[in-house]
C-alpha positions in Angstrom: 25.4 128.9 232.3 26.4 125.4 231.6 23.3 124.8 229.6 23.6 127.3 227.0 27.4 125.9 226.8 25.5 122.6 226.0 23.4 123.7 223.3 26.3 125.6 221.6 28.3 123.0 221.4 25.6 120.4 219.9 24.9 122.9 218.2 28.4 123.0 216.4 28.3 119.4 216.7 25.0 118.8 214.5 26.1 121.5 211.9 29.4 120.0 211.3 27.7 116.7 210.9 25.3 118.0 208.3 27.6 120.1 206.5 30.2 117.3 206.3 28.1 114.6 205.6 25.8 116.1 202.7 29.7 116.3 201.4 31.7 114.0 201.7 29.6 110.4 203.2 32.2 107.8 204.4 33.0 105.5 201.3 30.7 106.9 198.6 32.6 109.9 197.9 36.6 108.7 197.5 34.2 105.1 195.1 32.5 107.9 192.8 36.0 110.1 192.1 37.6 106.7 191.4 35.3 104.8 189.2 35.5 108.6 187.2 39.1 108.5 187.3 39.3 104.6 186.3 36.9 105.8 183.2 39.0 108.5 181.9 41.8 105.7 181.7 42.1 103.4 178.3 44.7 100.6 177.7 47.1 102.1 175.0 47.1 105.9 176.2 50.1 107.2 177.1 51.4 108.9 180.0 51.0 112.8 178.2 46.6 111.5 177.6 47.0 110.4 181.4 48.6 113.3 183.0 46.1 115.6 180.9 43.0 113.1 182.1 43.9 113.0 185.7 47.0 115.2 186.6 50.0 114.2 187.4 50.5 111.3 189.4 50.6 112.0 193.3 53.9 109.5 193.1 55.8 107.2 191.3 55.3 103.7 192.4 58.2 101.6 192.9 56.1 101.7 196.7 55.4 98.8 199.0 51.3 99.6 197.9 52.6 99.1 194.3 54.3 95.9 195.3 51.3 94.2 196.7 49.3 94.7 193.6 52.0 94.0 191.1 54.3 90.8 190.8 57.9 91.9 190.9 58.3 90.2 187.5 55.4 92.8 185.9 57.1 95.6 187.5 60.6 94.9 186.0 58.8 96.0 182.7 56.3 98.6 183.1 56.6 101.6 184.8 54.0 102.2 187.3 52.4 105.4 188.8 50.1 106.3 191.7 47.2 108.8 192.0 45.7 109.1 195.5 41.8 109.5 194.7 40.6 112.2 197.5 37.7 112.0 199.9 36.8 110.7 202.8 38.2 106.9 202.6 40.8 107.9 199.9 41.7 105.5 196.8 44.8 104.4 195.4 44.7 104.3 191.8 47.7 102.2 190.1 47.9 102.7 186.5 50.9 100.5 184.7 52.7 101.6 181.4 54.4 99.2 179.0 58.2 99.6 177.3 56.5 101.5 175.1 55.0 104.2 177.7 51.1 103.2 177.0 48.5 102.2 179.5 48.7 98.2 180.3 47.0 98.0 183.1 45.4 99.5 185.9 44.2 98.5 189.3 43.2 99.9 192.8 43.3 99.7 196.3 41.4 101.3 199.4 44.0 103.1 201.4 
């Protein structure tokens, strides 16, 4: 009785594992849908081309991950946003818009 418990339950082990991992592999996933969002991005577009490349931003930064990748000074002028970049091992994408609401810079972080 306990060995066809066993086998059922590596079963559901193994199958999880393949039908996760042929998905979503531990890094490689969250670095692919980043690098595609970072290439959408060009310095000079403005928050409408963004929001229409991307979506709207998961939050407004004014955040403590915000903070560590932008001096206090650079964040006085720009406004900055946040997209979270899903998958396993999920991205933060910090894009940076200038007094005149266009692109300046942009940046990321592992989460």
């Amino acid at each position: 009785m306990i060995q066809p418990m066993l086998k059922a339950l590596l079963g559901l082990i193994v199958g999880l594992a393949l039908g996760w991992g042929g998905s979503v592999l531990p890094g490689k996933d969250s670095n692919a849908r980043l690098i595609g969002a970072w290439r959408k991005i060009q310095p000079g577009m403005s928050l409408q081309e963004v929001e229409a490349a991307l979506g709207p931003p998961s939050y407004e930064s004014g955040t403590w991950e915000a903070g560590a990748r932008f001096p206090e000074s650079y964040r006085k002028d720009h406004e900055l946003r946040t997209y979270i970049v899903k998958g396993l091992g999920p991205q933060l994408l910090f894009i940076a818009f200038d007094r005149d609401g266009r692109v300046s810079f942009v940046s990321s972080s592992p989460t």
